[in-house]
N, C-alpha and C positions, 0 to 999 in steps of 0.2 A: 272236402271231407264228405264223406256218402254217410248216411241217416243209419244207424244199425236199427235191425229187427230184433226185438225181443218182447218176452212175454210178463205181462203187466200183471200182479197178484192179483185175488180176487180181494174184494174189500174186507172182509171177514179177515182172510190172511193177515192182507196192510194191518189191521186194526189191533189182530194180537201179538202181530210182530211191532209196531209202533209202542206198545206200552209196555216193552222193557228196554227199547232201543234208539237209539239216535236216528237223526237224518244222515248224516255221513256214515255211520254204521247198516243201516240197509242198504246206500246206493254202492257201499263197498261187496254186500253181497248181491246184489244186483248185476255188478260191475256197469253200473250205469251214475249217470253224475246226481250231487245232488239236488240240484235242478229237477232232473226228469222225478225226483222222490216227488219233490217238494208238489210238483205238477198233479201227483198220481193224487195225493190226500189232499190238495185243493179238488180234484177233480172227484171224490169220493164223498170229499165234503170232509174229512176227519181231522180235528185239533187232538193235543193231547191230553188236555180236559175232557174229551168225549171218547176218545181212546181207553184212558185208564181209571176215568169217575163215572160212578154208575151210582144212582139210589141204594141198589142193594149191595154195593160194595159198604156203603156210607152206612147204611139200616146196619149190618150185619155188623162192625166195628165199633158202631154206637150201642147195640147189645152189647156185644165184649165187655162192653164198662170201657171203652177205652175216651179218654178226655181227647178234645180237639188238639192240643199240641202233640200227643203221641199218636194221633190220625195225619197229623202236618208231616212227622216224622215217619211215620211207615209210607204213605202215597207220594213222599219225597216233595212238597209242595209246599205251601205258607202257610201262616196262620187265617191272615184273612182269607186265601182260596178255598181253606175246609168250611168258615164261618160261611162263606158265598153259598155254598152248596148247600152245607146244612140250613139257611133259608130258604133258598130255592126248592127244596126238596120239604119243608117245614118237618126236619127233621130235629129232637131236641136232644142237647148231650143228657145222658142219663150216669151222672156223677153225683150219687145220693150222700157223699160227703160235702158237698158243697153249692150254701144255696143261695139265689141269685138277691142280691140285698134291693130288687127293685120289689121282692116278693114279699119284704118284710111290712107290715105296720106302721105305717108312722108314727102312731101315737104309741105303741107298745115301744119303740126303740124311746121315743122321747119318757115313757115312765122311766124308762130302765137307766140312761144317760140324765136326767134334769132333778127329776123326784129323788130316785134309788140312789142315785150317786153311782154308777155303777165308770170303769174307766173306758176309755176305746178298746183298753186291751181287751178287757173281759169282754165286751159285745162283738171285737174278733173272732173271738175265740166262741163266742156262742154260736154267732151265724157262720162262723166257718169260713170267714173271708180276710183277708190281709187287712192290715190296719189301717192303711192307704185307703183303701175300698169305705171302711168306715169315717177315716176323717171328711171323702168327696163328701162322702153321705150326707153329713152334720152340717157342711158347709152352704151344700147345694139348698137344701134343708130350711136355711136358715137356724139353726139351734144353737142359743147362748152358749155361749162358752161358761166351762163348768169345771172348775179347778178339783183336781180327786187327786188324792193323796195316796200313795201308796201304800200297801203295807210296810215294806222294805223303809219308806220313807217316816214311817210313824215309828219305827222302831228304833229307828238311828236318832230322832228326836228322844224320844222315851231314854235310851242311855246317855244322853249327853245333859239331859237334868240332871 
């Protein structure tokens, strides 16, 4: 079998053709194996993380207000490859509904749970994070456990006197 000749993309090319496309899909328009692909973007040096993630793709989707799983979901990629990046790049999700329970107070969540009596749900629901997030909290925390009674639950007492 004799070697064909044929002309090799420029990088630039490879790179924006790589980021909507397969390796069996280029060497199909190629009509070359995908080996010899796979050869060109070794040889160009191109992954598909540096094909189709860029800072200012990331900057510009983090503007949008868009939260990291609907960035996971558009760049087709995971949750932790967007978190990778957005460290790498110390880029911060900008989601002003939702704020990071490491930013909170210590001593303000413990007035609000130990003193106020206030429940997990309510400081849910104040810091804007699932309830789960607050229990690690309390736990990691160390903070007494704190028996808070519901309303629902004081009310259903109240009619059964």
């Amino acid at each position: 079998m004799g070697n064909k000749k044929f002309n090799m993309p420029s990088k630039e090319e490879l790179v924006e053709l790589y980021k909507t496309n397969t390796v069996p899909i280029l060497a199909d328009n190629y009509f070359v194996s995908t080996g010899t692909v796979a050869n060109w973007l070794r040889q160009y040096k191109i992954s598909k993380e540096n094909a189709k993630f860029t800072k200012e793709i990331f900057a510009d989707l983090i503007n949008a207000g868009m939260s990291v799983s609907e960035i996971a979901s558009k760049l087709d990629c995971s949750l932790p490859t967007v978190r990778h990046y957005l460290k790498v790049w110390n880029l911060k999700e900008l989601n002003p509904f939702r704020q990071n329970i490491k930013d909170i107070d210590k001593e303000e969540i413990y007035k609000l749970r130990v003193e106020s009596l206030w429940s997990m749900v309510e400081l849910a629901e104040l810091y804007k994070v699932s309830l789960s997030t607050i229990s690690v909290y309390l736990a990691r925390n160390n903070f007494p456990t704190v028996r808070v009674e519901r309303a629902e639950d004081k009310q259903i007492k109240l009619r059964r006197v």
